[in-house]
C-alpha positions as CSV (number, residue, x, y, z in Angstrom):
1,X,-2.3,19.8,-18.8
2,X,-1.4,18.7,-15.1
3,X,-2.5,21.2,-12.5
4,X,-1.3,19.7,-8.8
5,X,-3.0,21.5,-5.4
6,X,-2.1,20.3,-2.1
7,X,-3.6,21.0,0.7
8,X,-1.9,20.7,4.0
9,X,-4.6,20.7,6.4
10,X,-5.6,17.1,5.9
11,X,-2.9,15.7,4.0
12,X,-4.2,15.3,0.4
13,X,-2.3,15.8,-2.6
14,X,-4.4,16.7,-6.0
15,X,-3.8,15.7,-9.3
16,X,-6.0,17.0,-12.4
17,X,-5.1,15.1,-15.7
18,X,-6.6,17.6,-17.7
19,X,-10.1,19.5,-17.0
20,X,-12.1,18.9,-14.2
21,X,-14.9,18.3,-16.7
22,X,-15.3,18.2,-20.4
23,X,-18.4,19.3,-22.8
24,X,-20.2,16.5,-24.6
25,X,-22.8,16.5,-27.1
26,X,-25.9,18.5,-26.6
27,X,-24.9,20.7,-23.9
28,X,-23.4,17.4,-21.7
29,X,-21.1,18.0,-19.1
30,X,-19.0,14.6,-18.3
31,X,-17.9,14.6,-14.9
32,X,-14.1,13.8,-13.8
33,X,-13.7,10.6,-12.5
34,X,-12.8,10.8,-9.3
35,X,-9.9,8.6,-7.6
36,X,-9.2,8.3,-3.9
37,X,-5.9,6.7,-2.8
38,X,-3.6,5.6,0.0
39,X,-1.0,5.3,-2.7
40,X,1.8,7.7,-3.9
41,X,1.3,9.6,-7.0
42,X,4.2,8.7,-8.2
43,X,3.3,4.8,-8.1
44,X,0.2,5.1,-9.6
45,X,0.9,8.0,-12.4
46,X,2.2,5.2,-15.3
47,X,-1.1,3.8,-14.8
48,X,-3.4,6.9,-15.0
49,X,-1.1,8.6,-17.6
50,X,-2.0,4.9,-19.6
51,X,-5.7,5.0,-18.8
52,X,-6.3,8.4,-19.9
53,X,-4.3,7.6,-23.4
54,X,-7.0,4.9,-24.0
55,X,-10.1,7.1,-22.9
56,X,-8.7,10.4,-23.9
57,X,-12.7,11.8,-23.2
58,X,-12.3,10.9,-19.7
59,X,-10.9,13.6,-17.2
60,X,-8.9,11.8,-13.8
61,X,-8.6,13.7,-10.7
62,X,-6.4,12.4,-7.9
63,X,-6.1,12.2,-4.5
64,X,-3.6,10.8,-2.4
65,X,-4.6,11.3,1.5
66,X,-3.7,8.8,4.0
67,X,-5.8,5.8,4.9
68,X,-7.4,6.8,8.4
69,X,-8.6,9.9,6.7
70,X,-9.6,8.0,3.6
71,X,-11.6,5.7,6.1
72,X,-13.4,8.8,7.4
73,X,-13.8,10.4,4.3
74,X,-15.8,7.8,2.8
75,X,-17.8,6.7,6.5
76,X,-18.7,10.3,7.3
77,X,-20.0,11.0,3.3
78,X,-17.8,13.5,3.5
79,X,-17.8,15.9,0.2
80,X,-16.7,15.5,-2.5
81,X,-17.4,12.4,-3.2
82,X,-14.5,10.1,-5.0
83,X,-15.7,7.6,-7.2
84,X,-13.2,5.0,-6.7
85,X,-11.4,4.3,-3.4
86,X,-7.8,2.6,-3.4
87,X,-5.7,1.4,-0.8
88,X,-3.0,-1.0,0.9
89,X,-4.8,-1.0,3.8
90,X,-6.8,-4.1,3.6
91,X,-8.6,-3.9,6.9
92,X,-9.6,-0.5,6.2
93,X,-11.0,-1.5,2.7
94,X,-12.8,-4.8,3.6
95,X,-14.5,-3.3,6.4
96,X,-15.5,-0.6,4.0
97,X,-17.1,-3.2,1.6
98,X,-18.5,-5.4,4.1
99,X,-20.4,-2.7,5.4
100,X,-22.0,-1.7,2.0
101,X,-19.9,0.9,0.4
102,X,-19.1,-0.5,-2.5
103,X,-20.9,-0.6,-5.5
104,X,-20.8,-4.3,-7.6
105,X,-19.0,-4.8,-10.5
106,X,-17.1,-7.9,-12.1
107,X,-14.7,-6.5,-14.5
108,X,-13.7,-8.6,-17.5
109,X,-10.0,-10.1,-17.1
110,X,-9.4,-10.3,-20.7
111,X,-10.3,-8.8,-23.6
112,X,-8.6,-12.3,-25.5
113,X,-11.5,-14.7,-26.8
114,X,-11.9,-17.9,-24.8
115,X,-9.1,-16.8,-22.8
116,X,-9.4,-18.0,-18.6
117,X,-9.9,-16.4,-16.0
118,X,-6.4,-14.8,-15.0
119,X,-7.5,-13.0,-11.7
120,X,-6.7,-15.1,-8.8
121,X,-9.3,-16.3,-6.1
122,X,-7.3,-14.6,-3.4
123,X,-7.0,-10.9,-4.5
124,X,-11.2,-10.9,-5.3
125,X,-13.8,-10.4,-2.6
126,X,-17.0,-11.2,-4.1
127,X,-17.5,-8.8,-6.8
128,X,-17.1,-5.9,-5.1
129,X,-13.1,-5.1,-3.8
130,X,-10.5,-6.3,-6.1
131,X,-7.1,-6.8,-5.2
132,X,-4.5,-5.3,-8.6
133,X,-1.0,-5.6,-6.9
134,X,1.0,-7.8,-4.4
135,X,3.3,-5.9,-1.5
136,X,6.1,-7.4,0.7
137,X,6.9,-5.5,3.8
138,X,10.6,-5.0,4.0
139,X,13.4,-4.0,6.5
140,X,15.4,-1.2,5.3
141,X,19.3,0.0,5.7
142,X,21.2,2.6,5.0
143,X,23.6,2.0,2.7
144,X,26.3,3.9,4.1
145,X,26.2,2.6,7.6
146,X,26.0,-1.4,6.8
147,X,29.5,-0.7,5.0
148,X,31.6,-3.5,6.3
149,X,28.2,-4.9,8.3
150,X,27.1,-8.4,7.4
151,X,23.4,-7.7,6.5
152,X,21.0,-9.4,8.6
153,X,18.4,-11.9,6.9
154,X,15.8,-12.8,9.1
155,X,14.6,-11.7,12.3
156,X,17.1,-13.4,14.5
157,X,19.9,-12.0,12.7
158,X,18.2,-8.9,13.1
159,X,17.7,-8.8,16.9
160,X,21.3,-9.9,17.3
161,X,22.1,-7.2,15.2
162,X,20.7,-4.6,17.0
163,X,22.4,-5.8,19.9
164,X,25.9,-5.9,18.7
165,X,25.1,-2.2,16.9
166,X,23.0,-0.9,19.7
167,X,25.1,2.1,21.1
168,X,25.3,3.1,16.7
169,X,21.3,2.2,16.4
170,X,20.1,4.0,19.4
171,X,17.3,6.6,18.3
172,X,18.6,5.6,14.9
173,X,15.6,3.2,14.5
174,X,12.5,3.6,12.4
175,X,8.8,1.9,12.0
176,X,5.5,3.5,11.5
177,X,3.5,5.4,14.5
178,X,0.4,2.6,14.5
179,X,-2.0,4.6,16.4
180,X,-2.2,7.0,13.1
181,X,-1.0,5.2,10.1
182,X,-3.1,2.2,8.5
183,X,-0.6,0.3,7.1
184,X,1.5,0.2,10.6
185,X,-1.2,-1.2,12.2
186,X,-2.0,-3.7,9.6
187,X,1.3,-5.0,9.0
188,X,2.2,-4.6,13.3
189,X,-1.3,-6.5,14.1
190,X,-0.2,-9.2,11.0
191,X,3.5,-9.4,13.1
192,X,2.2,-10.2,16.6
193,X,0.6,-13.5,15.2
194,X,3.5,-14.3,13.1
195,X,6.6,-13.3,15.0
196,X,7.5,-15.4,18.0
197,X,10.4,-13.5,18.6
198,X,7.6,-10.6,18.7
199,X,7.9,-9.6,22.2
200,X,11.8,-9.4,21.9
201,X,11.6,-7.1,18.7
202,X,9.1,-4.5,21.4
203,X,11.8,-4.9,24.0
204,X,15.0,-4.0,21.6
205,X,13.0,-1.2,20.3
206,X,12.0,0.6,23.6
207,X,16.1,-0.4,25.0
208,X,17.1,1.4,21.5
209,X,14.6,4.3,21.3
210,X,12.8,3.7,18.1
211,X,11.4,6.7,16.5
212,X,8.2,6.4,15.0
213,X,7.0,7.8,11.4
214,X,4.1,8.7,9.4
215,X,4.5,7.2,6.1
216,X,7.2,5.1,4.3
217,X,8.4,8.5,2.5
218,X,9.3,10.2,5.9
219,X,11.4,7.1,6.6
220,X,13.0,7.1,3.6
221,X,13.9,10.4,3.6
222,X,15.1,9.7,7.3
223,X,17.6,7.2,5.7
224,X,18.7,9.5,3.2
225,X,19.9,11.8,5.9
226,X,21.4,9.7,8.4
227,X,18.3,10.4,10.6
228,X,17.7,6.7,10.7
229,X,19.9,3.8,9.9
230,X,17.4,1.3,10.0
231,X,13.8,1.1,9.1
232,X,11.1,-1.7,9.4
233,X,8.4,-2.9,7.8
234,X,8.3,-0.2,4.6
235,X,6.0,-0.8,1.5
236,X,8.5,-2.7,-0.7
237,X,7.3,-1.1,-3.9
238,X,8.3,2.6,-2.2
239,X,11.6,1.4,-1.3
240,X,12.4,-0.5,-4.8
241,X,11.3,3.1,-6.2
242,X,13.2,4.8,-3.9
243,X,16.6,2.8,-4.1
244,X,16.2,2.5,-7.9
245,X,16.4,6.8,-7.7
246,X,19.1,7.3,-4.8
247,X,21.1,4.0,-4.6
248,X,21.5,4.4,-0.9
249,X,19.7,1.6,0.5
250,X,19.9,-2.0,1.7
251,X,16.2,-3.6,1.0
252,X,15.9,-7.2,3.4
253,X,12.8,-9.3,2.4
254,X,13.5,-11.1,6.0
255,X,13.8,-14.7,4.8
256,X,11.9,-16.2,8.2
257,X,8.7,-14.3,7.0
258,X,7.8,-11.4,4.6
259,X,4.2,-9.7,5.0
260,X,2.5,-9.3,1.9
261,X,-0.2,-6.7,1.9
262,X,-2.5,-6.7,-1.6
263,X,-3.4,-2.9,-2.5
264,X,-7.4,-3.2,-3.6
265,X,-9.7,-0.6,-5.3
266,X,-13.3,-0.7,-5.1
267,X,-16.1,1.5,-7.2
268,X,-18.2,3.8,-4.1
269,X,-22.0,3.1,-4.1
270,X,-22.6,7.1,-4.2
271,X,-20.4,7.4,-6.9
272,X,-22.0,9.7,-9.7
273,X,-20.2,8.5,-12.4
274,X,-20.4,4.7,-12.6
275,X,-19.6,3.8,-16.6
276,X,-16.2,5.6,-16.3
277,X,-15.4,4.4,-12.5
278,X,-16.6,0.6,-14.0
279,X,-13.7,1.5,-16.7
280,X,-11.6,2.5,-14.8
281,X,-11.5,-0.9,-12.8
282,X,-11.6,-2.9,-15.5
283,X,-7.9,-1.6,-16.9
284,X,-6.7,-2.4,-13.5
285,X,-7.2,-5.7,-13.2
286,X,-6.9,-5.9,-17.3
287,X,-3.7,-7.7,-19.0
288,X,-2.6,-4.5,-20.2
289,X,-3.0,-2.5,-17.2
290,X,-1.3,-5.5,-15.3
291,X,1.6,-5.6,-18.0
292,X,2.1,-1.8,-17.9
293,X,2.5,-2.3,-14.0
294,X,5.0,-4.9,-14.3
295,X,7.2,-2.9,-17.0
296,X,6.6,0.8,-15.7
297,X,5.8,0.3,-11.5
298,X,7.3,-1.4,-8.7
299,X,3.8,-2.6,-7.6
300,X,3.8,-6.6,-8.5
301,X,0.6,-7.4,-10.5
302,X,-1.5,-10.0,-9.4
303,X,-2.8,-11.4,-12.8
304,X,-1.6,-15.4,-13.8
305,X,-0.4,-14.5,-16.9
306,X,2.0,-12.1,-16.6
307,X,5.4,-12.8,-17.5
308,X,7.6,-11.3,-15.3
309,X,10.0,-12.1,-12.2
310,X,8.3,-9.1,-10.2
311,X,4.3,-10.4,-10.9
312,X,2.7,-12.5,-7.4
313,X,3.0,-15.3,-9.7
314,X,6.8,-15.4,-10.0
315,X,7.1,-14.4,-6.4
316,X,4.6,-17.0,-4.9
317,X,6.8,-19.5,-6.8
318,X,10.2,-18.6,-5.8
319,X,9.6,-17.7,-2.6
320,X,6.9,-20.0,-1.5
321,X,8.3,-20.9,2.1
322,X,9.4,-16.9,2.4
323,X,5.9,-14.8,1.8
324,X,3.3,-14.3,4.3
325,X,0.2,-12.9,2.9
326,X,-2.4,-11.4,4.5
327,X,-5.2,-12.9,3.4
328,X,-7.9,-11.2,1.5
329,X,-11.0,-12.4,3.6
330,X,-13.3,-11.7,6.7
331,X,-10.4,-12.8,9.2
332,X,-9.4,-8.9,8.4
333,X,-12.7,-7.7,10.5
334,X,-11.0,-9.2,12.8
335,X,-7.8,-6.8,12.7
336,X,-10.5,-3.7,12.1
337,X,-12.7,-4.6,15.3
338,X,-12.4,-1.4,17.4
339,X,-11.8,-3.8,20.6
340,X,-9.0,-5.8,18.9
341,X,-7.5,-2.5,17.6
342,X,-7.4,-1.1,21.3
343,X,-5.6,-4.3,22.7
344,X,-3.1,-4.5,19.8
345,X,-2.4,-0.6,20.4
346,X,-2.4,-0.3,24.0
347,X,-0.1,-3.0,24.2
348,X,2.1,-1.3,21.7
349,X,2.0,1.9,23.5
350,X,2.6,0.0,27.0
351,X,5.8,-1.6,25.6
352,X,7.0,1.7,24.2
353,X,5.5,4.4,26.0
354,X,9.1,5.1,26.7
355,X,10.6,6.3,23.7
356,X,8.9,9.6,23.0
């Protein structure tokens, strides 16, 4: 039985696979594990729907809410309590670890005898936050409009674009609002080191009126209805997702530099219900849980030994000179400092203040 709730007032979305608790021997009442998440449903619902087919005792319930209020949720002890937190945001998370939330665990990465250890160095952060899939930032077009358009590859093409289509592109332009959505500040902080062309990309979009948006989904919806023509840096497993179901997008993994963002879970200290959250982690980062990912998501698994073109493997390989990846480690307090995070959004605001 699937029972979904949504409540508006602070964004989360519920899903209950099954009850919210189940009777064990002698009177027991097993609590359902509990799963926070910056992460669409829809992403993650192969994997939970797998999860709960190999524990079948173990109830899962869901909640997607963004990542500033996930932040909070967890800071402030706010009830109820989740037992395992999941997001892109890798700022957000590290902080969260380094500052003792996170409750130890080093799951198995194999269930093969003798096998090696098939979880990278990069996606682990001691043995507490563990990195499961590997995220490009893309550029995104609408289909439609870039009929007869050469489609621009890198982030010179881009601006030149934007110049030649300016009149076509004005208020036609997407990107996240960074002052409330984690990822947009990740990936914008990430761009103003990488980009040198940085300040040019601020000035075309204050000339061009960018509009900004709360989640990938809103922007992608934008482009479904000629709201938007063009939208940047979107999740690239939402918009693989979204184009495999509509067909009505361009995806650009800009060829000068693509962000890669790795989506982590880690098991909360106050969590009440430790055996299952341990579990839980361990299918993540396991070969099946990786496998299923690959075959049945559009989130690229991490794990070495997974045979597919879409696995951080495959990608790291091909496009070695082309992915940018934020790295898993302490530079990120960096990015979460509330200092740095006031420069990098004032300076944001300054440049657009504009185009509201």
């Amino acid at each position: 039985m699937i029972r979904r709730y949504v409540v508006g007032l602070i964004g989360i979305a519920f899903l209950t696979l099954g009850a919210v608790s189940a009777q064990e021997g002698d009177g027991y009442t097993r609590k359902a594990l509990s799963i926070y998440a910056a992460a669409y449903l829809s992403e993650m619902q192969p994997l939970l729907d797998d999860f709960q087919r190999r524990h079948p005792s173990i109830q899962i319930e869901y909640q997607a809410i963004s990542s500033n209020d996930l932040d909070r949720h967890i800071r402030e002890h706010i009830e109820p309590k989740p037992d395992i937190t999941i997001s892109s945001v890798m700022d957000l998370q590290f902080r969260l670890v380094n500052d003792g939330f996170a409750l130890p665990h080093s799951p198995p990465t194999s269930h093969i005898p003798n096998q090696t250890n098939h979880l990278p160095t990069w996606a682990v952060w001691r043995d507490e936050l563990y990195g499961f899939s590997y995220e490009p930032a893309v550029i995104v077009l609408n289909k439609a409009f870039m009929r007869d358009k050469v489609v621009p590859k890198n982030r010179v093409e881009l601006l030149s674009f934007i110049r030649r289509h300016g009149n076509e592109l004005n208020g036609k332009m997407g990107t996240f609002d960074i002052r409330r959505v984690g990822i947009g500040y990740l990936l914008w902080s990430f761009e103003r080191i990488q980009a040198t062309n940085y300040g040019q990309i601020l000035e075309l979009f204050k000339i061009h009126n960018v509009r900004t948006f709360p989640s990938s989904a809103s922007m992608l919806t934008a482009l479904h209805e000629n709201e938007i023509l063009l939208a940047y840096n979107i999740m690239g497993s939402y918009a693989k997702s979204w184009a495999e179901k509509y067909d009505d997008v361009i995806i650009v993994a800009a060829e000068d530099y693509t962000p890669v963002v790795i989506r982590s879970a880690f098991i909360n200290k106050t969590t009440e219900n430790p055996n299952d959250a341990k579990l839980f982690m361990n299918y993540l980062v396991s070969l099946a849980g990786q496998r299923l990912m690959a075959e049945q998501t559009n989130m690229p698994p991490i794990r070495t030994d997974i045979d597919s073109p879409k696995s951080a493997s495959a990608m790291r390989e091909v496009l070695i000179d082309q992915l940018k990846p934020i790295p898993l480690d302490v530079t990120l307090l960096v990015s979460s400092d509330p200092n740095k995070r006031e420069i990098v959004i004032t300076e944001w605001e300054n440049a657009l203040k504009e185009f509201e």
